[in-house]
N, C-alpha and C positions, 0 to 999 in steps of 0.2 A: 294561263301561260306563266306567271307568275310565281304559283305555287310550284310548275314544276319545274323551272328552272333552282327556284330556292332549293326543290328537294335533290337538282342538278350539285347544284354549288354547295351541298352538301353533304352527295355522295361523294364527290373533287373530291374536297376537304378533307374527308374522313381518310380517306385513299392517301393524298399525300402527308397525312400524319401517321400513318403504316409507315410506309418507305422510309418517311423521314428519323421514325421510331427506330428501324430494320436496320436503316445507314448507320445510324448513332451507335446502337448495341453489335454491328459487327466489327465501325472503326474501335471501337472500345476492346473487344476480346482480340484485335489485333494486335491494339497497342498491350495487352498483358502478355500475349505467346513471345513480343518481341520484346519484353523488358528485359534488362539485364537480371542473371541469377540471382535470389537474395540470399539463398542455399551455399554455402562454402563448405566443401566438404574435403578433409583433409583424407587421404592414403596415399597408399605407395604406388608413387607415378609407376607408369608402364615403362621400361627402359626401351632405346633405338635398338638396341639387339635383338630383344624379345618380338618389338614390332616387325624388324626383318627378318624374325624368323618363322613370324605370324605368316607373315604377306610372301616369304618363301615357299613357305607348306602350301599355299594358296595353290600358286602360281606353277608347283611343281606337279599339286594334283589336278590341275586344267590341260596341263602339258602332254601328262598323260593319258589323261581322260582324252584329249583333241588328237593324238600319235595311234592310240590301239581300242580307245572304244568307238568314235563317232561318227567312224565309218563304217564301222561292222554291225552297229544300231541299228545303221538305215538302211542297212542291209537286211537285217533279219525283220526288218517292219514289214518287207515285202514279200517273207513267206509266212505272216500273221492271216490267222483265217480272215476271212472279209468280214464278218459278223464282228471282231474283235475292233477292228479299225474304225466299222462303222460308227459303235458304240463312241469311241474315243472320239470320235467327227461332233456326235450330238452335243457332247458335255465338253467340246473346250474352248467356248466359246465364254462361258460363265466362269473364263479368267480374266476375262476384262473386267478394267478398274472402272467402268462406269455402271457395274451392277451393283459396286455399293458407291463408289463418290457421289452420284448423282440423288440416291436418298437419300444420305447423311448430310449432304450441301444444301436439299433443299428444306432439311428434317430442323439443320441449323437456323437456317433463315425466317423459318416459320416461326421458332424459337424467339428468334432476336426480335422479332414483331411485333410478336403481343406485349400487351397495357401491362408493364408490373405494377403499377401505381395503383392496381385492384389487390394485389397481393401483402399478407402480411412477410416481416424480415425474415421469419422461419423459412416461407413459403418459397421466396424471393431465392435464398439461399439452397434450397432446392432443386429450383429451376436453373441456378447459375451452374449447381454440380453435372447436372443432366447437359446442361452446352457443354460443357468442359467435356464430357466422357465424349459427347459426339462432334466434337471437334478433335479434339486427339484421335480419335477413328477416322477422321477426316484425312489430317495431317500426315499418320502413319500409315496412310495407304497412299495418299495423293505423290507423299516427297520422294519415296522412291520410286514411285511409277515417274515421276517429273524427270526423274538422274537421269533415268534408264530409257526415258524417249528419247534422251539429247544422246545421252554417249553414244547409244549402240548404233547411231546412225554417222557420229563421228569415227568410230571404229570403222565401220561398213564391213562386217563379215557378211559372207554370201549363205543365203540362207540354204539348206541340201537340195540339191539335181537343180538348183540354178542353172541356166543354159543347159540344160542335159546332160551333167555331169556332174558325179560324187565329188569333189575337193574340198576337203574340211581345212584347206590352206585358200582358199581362196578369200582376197579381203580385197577392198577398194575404199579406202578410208576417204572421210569425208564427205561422200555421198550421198545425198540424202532422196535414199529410197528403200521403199519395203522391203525388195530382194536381198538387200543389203544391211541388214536393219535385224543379224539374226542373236547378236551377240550384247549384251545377255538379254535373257527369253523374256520380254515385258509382261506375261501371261504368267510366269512362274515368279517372277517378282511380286506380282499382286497376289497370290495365290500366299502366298509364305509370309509377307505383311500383313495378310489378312488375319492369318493363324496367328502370328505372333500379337497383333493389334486385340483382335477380339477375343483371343485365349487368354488374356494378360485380363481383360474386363472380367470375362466367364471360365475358369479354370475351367467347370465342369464341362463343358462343350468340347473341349482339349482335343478331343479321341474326333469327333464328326470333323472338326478346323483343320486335323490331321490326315482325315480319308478325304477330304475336300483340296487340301493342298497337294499330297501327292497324286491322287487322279488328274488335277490339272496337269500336275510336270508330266508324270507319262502321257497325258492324251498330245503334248507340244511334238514330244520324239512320234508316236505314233502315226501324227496325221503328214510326217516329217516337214513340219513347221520350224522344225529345230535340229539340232545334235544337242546328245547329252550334256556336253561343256556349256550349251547354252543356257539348261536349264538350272545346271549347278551355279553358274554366275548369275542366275537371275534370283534363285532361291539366297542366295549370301546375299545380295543388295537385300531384299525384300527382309528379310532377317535381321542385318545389322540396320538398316534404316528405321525398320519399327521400332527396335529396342533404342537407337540413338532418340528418337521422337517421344519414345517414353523416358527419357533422362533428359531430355529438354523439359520437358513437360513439371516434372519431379525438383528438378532445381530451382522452378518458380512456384513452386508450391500448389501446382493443379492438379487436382486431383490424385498427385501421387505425393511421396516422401521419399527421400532417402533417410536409410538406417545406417549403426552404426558403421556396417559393415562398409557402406556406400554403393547399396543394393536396393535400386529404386521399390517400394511399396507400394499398394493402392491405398486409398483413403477408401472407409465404407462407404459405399455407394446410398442413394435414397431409396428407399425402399417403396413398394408398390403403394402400401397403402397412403406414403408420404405424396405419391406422384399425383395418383386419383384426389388428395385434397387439394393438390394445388390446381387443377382443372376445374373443382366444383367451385374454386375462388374465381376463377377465369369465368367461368358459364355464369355466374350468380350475375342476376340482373343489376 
């Protein structure tokens, strides 16, 4: 009895120095995403005109897009062969943000785990780049899927043939329900921070992040999950959100830089054969 309670109180043991390990290395990469910039980086501010005439252009091409396309959309979805619709039914579902949040969240945590204390400071500094990339993947996918849960249910647009009728004017702000829940497209938000997030990692991937994001936004009009407006406002969050999270990112110095220009950069990533040494340091008895 004795022995295996020891070997009890010493699988405990082990277990709450994991966690305890896990806690420490994730308050820590919290407190760096939220430190102040150490990066100052001088250009020429954006002027209030230019902004209002950013956020005009915006606002003019939603207006129209929501006046002469996004009823006629969902209209012609319903002389789409049935084969076509189908398809778009199987695959838009893999626009949810929990088919990558959920490995990269637990991809990180396993990370923040393990013993670096077996690691040399090369090795160490390895490991730190590899959190960093998969936390900024993290972050650039999670923050505007997070905007885009709250708003679009404080807006309350009604999502198409709600109650049995086409009204791409229909809104009930504040509501907080799925039917109302359509503006902008959560599915094409993750879908376009996804592409921006892991394109920005792997250029070369660019072209597959590209048939990946727009198949999502047509499969939303498609299944009419959406009107087109929705998807265009979910594509600009997911867009400007990833690129803001990689300029947060770059002003504290992870993983990215800003250049002269003031045009975030990646840092070289580790490379495979670096990653494989730092695991045979882990495994070594």
């Amino acid at each position: 009895m004795s022995t295996a309670n020891g070997l009890n109180n010493g699988t405990q043991a082990a277990a709450e120095s994991v966690w305890r390990r896990c806690a420490s290395h994730v308050a820590a990469a919290i407190g760096v995403v939220l430190r102040p910039p150490h990066l100052h980086v001088r250009r020429r501010p954006f002027a209030p005109r230019q902004w209002a005439m950013a956020g005009g252009i915006v606002i003019a091409v939603f207006l129209v897009c929501m006046v002469f396309i996004d009823a006629a959309a969902v209209r012609a979805v319903g002389r789409l062969p049935h084969f076509v619709v189908w398809s778009f039914d199987q695959i838009t579902d893999f626009g949810k943000s929990g088919w990558f949040l959920w490995p990269l969240g637990i991809l990180f945590l396993a990370l923040a785990a393990l013993d670096q204390s077996k690691l040399t400071r090369i090795s160490q500094a390895v490991l730190a780049a590899v959190m960093v990339r998969v936390g900024f993947l993290f972050l650039a996918i999670g923050v505007p899927g997070l905007f885009v849960t709250i708003v679009k249910r404080l807006i309350g647009r009604a999502r198409p043939l709600v109650g049995g009728n086409l009204d791409p004017y229909r809104f009930a702000p504040f509501i907080w329900q799925s039917d109302y829940a359509s503006l902008p497209s959560g599915h094409a938000t993750t879908a376009f921070s996804v592409l921006v997030a892991f394109g920005t990692l792997w250029p070369r991937a660019r072209t597959v992040l590209w048939i990946y994001a727009l198949a999502i936004a047509l499969s939303r009009v498609a299944v009419t999950a959406h009107y087109p407006s929705d998807v265009l406002a979910g594509a600009l969050v997911g867009t400007v959100g990833a690129l803001m999270m990689r300029r947060h990112f770059a002003l504290r110095g992870l993983g990215f830089s800003i250049g002269a220009d003031g045009t975030p950069h990646q840092f070289p990533g580790p490379s495979l054969r670096r990653i494989k040494a730092v695991a045979r340091e882990l495994l070594a008895p």
